[in-house]
C-alpha positions in Angstrom: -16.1 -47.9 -24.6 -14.0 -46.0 -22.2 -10.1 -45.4 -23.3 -7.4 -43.2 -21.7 -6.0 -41.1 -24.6 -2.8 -42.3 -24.7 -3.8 -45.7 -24.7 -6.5 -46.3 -26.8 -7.0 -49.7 -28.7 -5.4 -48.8 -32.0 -6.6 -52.1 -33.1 -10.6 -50.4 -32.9 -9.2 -47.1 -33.4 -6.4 -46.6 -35.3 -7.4 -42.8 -35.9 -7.4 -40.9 -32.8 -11.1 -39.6 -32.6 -10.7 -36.4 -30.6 -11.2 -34.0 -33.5 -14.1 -36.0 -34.7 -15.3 -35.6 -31.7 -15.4 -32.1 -30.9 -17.0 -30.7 -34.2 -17.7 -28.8 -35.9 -14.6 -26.3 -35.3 -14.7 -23.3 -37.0 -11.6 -22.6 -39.1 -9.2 -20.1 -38.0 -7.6 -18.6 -41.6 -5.1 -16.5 -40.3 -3.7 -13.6 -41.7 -0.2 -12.2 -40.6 2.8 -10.3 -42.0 6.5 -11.5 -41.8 9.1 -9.2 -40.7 9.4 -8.0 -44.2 6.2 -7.6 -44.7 5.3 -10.2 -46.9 1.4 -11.8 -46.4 0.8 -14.7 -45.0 -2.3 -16.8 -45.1 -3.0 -20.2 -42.8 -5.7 -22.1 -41.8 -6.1 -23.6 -37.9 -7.9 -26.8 -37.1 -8.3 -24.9 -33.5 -9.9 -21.6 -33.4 -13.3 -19.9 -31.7 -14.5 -17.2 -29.6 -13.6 -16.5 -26.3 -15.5 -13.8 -25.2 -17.6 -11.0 -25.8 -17.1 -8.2 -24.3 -14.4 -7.1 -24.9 -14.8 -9.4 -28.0 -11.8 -11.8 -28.5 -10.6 -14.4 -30.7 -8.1 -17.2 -30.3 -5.8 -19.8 -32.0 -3.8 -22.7 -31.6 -0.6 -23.5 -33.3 1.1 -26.8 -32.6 4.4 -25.5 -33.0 5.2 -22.2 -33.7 4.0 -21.8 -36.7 4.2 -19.2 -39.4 0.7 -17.6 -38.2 1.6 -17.6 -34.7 5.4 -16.2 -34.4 4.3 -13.2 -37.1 1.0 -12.3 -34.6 3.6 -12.4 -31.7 6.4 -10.3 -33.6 3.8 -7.8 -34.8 1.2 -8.6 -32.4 -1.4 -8.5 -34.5 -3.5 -10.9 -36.9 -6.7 -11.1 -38.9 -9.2 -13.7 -39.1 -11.1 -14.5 -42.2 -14.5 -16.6 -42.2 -14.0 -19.7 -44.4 -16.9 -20.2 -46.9 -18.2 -23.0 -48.8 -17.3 -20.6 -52.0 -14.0 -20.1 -51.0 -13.2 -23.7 -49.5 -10.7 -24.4 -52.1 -8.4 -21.4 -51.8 -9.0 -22.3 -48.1 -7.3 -25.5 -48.2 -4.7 -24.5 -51.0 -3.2 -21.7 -48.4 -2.1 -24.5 -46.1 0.5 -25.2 -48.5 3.6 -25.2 -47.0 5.8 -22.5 -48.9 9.3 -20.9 -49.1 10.2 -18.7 -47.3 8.6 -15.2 -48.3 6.1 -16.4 -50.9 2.3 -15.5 -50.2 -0.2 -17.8 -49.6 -2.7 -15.4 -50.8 -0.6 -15.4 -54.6 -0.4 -19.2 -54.3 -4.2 -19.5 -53.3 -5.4 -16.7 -55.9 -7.1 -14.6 -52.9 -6.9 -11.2 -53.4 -5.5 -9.5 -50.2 -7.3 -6.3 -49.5 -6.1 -3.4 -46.8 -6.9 -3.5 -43.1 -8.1 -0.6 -41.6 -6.8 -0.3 -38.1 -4.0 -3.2 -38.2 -1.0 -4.0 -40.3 -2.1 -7.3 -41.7 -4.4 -7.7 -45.0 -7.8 -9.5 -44.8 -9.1 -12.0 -47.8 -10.9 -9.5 -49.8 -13.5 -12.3 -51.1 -14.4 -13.4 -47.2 -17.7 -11.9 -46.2 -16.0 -11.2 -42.4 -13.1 -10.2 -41.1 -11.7 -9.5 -37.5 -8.9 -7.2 -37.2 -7.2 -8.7 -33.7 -4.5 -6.8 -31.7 -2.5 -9.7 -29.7 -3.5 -9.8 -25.8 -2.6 -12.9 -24.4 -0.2 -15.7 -25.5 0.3 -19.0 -23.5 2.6 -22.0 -23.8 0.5 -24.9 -23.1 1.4 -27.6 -20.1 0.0 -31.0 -19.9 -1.5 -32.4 -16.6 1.5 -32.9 -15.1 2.9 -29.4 -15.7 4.9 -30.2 -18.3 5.2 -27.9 -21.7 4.0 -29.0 -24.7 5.1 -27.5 -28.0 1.6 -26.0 -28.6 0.9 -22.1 -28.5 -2.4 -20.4 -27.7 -3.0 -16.5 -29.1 -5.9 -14.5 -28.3 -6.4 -11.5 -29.8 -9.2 -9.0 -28.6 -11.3 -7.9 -31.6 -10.5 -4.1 -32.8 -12.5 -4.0 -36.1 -15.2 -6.3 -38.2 -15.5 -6.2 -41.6 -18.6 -7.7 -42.8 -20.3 -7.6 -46.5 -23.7 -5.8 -45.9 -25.1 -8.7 -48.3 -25.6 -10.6 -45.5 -27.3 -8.4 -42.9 -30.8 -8.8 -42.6 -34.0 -6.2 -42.0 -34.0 -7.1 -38.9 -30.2 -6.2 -37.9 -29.4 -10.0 -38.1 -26.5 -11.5 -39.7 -27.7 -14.6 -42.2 -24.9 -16.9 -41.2 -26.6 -19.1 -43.2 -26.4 -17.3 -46.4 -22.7 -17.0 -46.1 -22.3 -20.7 -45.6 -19.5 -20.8 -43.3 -17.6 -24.3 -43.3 -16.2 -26.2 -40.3 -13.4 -28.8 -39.6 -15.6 -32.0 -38.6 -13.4 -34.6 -37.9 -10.1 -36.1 -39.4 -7.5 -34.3 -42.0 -9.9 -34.2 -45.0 -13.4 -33.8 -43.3 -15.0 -30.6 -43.3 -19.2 -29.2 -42.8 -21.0 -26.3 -44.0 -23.6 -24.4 -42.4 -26.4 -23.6 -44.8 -29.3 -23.9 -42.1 -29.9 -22.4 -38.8 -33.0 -23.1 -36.3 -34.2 -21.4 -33.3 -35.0 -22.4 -29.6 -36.7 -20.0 -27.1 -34.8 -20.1 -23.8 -37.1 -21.3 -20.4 -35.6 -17.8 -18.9 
């Protein structure tokens, strides 16, 4: 099969398959404060690394979202890994609230302080990236056009990361922590609980 996205057989595919397609995705839970300083807590179908060195994080918002006009304002964020443990509080902060009520209250996540940025981390997440804004883009379509979807990077100023999970070796067990993924459609998620190893040819 061989479709142009905007004119796929709906017939065969009534649900557009991109996000199925390019999976898994980690989860970009997003923590930001309003201009009054209340918490707030979202999770992002489109998130990863961008680089490491210097180490950077980014995000997508379709629309400018919560998440994405606080890190802007304030230009600065936190990003909390998403585990199987905590999937639940996970999906319940994607709630869409009033206006200055916390996700983390709504969720029952505990916030806990930040050291070098504003914004609170999810105490219970094993990692967390304190991110100072460095980049933000509008992005176009082929044609040049704008879209109504927002990219943030944010370059990576502190890690918090529960000891639990660092191996004799110096290795994080990603494993152990059991990260989860978005894997497809609205309601389709993974979890990584195994890892294997290849040995480069260079």
């Amino acid at each position: 099969m061989f479709y142009e996205p905007s004119a796929r057989d709906r017939a065969r595919l009534p649900h557009d398959p991109f996000k199925a397609m390019i999976a898994p995705r980690p989860i970009g839970w997003i923590s930001t404060l309003d201009a009054d300083g209340t918490p707030n807590l979202a999770p992002y179908s489109f998130f990863n690394a961008v680089s490491d060195n210097p180490p950077t994080v980014m995000f997508s918002s379709a629309g400018m979202k919560d998440s994405a006009s606080h890190a802007l304002d304030r230009g600065e964020f936190v990003w909390n890994l998403a585990t199987f443990d905590l999937r639940e509080a996970m999906n319940q902060s994607s709630a869409t609230l009033g206006r200055g009520e916390s996700e983390f209250a709504f969720a029952g996540l505990e916030p806990a302080a930040s050291r070098l940025v504003a914004p609170p981390r999810v105490a219970a997440s094993p990692v967390a990236l304190e991110c100072v804004v460095t980049q933000t883009l509008q992005l176009t379509d082929a044609a040049g056009r704008s879209t109504e979807h927002h990219l943030v990077l944010g370059q990576v100023v502190g890690v918090h990361l529960d000891e639990r999970f660092i191996l004799e070796d110096g290795r994080v067990d990603t494993a152990a922590m059991r990260p989860i993924a978005r894997s497809g459609y609205r309601d389709e998620y993974s979890v990584v609980d195994a890892v294997f190893h290849l040995t480069r040819p260079d």
